[in-house]
C-alpha positions as CSV (number, residue, x, y, z in Angstrom):
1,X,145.1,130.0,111.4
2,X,147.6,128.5,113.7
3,X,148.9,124.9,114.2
4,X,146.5,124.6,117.1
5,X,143.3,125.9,115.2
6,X,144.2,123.6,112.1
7,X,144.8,120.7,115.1
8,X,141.6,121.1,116.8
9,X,140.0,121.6,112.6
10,X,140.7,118.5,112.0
11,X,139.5,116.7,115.3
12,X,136.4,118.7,114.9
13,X,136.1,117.5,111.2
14,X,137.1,113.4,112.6
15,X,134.3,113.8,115.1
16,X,131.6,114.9,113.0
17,X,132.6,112.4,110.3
18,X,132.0,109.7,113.3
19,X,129.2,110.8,114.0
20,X,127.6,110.9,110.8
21,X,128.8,107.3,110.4
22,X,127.0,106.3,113.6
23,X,123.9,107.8,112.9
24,X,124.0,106.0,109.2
25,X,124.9,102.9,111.1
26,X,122.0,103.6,113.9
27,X,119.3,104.0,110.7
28,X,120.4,101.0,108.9
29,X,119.7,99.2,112.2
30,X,116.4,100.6,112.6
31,X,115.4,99.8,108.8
32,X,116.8,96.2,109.2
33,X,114.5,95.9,112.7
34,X,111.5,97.3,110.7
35,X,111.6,94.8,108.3
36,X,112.6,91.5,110.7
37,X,109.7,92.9,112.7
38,X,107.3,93.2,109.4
39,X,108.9,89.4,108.3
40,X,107.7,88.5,111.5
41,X,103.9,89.8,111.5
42,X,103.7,87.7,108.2
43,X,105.1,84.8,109.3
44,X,102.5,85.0,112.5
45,X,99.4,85.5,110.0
46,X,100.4,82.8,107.9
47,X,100.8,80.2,111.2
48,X,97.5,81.5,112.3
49,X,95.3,81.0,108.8
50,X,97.2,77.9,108.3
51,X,96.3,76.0,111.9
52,X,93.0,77.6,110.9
53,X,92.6,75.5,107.8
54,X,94.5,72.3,108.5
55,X,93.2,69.2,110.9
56,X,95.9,68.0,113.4
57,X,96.8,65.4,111.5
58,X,97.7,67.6,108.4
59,X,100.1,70.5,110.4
60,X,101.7,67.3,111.6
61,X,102.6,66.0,108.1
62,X,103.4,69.4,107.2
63,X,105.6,70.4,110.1
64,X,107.6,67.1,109.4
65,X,107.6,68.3,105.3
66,X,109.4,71.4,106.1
67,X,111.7,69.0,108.2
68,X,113.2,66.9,104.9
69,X,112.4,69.7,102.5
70,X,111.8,72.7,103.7
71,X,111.6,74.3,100.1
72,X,108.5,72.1,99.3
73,X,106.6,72.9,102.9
74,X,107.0,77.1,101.7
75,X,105.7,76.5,98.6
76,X,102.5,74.2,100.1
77,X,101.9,76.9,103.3
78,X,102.3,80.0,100.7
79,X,99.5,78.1,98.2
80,X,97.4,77.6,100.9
81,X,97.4,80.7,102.6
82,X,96.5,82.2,98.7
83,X,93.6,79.8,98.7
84,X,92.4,81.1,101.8
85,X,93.0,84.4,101.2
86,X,90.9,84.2,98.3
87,X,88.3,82.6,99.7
88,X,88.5,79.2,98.0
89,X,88.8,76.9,101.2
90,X,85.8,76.5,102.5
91,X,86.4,74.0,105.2
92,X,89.4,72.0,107.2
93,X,92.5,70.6,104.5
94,X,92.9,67.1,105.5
95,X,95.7,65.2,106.2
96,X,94.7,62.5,102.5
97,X,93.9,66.5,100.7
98,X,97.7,67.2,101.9
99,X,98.7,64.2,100.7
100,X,97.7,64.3,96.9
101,X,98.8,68.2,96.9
102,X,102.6,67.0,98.0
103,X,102.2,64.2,95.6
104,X,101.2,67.1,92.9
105,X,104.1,69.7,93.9
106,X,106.2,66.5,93.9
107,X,105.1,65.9,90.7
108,X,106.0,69.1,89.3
109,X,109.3,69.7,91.0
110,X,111.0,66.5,90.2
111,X,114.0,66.5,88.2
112,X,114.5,63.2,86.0
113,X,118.0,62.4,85.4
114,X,119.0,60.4,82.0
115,X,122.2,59.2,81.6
116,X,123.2,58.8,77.9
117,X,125.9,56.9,76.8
């Protein structure tokens, strides 16, 4: 092997190495879109069941839930779309029924703070 063949060796080897790293780079892509697109489908079945089961009055007082706390507003759509899901609602959650479920989760979720001295 000459200078030129081990030349030309090693911008043969440079290429395919690039190209490898574009095709891993083109499957990660792919894998990520897969999954923002599957993210997506959930989140679209979840806004559909839940302006199923909620009055007006309730998605409003929910929508301005996920405003202050968004944590709390995930936790009360993810236990409602499980009730659904599993058959337990039965008719349309009211804005009061909202109410006394935040007041519950608040309940639980609450951190108390003693100061000792």
């Amino acid at each position: 092997m000459g200078v030129d063949d081990r030349e030309l060796e090693e911008i043969r080897r440079k290429k395919l190495l690039e190209l490898q790293k574009r095709l891993q780079l083109a499957q990660q892509l792919e894998e990520e879109a897969k999954i923002q697109e599957e993210k997506e489908k959930i989140e679209a079945l979840k806004r559909m069941i839940l302006s199923r089961i909620l009055t007006p009055e309730a998605k409003d007082r929910l929508a301005r839930v996920r405003m202050v706390k968004p944590e709390i507003a995930a936790l009360v759509e993810e236990y409602l779309v499980g009730l659904y899901q599993s058959g337990q609602i039965r008719g349309k959650i009211t804005d009061e029924t909202l109410k006394k479920l935040l007041a519950r989760i608040h309940e639980r979720t609450r951190k108390d703070f003693k100061i000792k001295k």
